[in-house]
C-alpha positions in Angstrom: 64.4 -78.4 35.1 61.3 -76.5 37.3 64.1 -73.5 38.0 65.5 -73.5 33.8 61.6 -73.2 32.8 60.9 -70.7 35.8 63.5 -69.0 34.4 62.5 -68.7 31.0 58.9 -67.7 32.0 60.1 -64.5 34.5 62.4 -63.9 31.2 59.6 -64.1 28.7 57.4 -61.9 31.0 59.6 -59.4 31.5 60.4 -58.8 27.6 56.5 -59.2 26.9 56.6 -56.0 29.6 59.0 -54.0 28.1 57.3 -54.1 24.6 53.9 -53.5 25.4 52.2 -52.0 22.0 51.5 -48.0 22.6 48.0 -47.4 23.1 48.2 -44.4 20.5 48.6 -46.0 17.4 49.7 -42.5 16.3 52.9 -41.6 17.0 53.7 -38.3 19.0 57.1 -38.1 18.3 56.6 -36.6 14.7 58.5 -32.7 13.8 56.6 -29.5 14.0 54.8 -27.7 11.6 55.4 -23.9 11.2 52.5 -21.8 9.6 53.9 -18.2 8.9 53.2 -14.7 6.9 56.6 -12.3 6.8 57.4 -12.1 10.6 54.2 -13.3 12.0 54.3 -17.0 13.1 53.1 -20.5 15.2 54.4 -23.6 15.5 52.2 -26.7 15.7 53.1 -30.1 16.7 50.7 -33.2 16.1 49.1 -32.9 19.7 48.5 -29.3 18.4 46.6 -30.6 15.3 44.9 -33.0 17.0 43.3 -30.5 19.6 42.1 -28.9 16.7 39.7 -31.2 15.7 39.9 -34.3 13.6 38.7 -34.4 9.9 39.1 -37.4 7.3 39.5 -36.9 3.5 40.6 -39.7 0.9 43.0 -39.4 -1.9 43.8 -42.4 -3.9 41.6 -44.3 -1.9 43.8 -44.2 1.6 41.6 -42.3 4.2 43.5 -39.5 6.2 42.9 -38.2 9.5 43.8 -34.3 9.8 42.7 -30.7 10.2 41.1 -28.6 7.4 43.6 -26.0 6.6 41.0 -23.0 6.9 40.7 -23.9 10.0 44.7 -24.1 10.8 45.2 -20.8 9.2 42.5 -19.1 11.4 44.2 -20.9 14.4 47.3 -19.5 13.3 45.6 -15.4 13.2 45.4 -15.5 9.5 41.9 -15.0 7.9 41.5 -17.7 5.6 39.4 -16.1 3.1 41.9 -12.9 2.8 44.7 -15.4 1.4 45.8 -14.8 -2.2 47.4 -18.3 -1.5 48.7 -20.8 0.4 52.3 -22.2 -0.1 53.3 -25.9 1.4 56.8 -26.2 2.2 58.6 -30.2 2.2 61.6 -30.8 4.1 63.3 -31.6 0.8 62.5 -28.0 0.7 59.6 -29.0 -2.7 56.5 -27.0 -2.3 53.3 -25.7 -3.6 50.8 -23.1 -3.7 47.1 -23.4 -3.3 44.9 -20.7 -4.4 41.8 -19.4 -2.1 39.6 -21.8 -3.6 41.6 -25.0 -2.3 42.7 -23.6 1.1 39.4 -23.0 2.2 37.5 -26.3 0.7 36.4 -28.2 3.6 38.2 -31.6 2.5 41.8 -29.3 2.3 43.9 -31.0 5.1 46.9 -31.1 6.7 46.9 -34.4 7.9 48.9 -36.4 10.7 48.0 -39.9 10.4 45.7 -41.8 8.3 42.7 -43.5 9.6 43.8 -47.0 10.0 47.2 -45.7 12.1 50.5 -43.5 11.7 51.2 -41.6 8.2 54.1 -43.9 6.2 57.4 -43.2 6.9 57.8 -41.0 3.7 54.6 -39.5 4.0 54.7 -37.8 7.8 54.9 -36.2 9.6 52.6 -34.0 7.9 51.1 -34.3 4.8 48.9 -32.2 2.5 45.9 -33.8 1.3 43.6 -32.2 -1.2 41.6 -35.1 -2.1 40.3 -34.3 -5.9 43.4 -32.7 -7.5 46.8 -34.0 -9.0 49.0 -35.7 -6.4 52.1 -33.2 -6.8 49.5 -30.9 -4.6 49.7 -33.4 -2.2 53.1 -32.7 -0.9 54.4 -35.1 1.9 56.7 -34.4 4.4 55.3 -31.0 5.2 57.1 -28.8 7.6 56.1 -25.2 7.0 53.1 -23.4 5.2 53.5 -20.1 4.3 50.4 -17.2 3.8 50.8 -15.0 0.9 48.3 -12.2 2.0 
């Protein structure tokens, strides 16, 4: 009896072990974003974003956590308020365009997770957020983000 129930508690140890919760609550596995104008290019993953800086902006009352596009594009080499717009690009390949005004308002984010933990599955891995405007302009699933200079 003693070895079955030493048994089961090295047994229930062990699995407790193996599935210890991350201590990110945001995942770093998530794709990479490409920010481009013609041949001029970066690639971003979340870690990327996150060095960045971290903003919050709410739409639809969900917080999320993310970096203000300005400040991506200037990260990127591209001058922010010399854009005649922005384009978001969904790996379902649906998109759209921002105009000066929205790129460079300081609640415009490209988000990677929202403030309570990872961005939903059908949200991420990045996800526009532009906090006071219709929610086709918040396209999910963002992968690239063209300049139109």
């Amino acid at each position: 009896m003693r070895r079955a129930l030493l048994t089961i508690l090295i047994m229930t140890l062990l699995v407790a072990a193996c599935a210890a919760p991350n201590s990110n609550p945001i995942s770093s596995t998530a794709g990479s974003l490409l920010v481009s104008a013609g041949t001029t290019e970066k690639s971003y993953s979340m870690e990327d974003l996150m060095a960045l800086g971290t903003v919050q902006a709410t739409f639809r009352d969900v917080t999320y956590v993310g970096v203000p596009l300005a400040l991506l594009l200037q990260d990127a080499g591209f001058d922010p308020t010399a854009v005649q717009a922005v384009k978001a690009v969904a790996a379902d390949g649906f998109s759209a365009n921002y105009d000066p005004e929205l790129v460079n308002k300081p609640d415009t984010l490209v988000a990677y997770a929202r403030a309570e933990g990872p961005l939903a599955d059908d949200e991420g891995p990045f996800l526009m957020v532009l906090p006071d405007q219709d929610g086709k302009l918040n396209v999910r699933q963002v992968t690239q983000i063209q300049i139109i200079p």
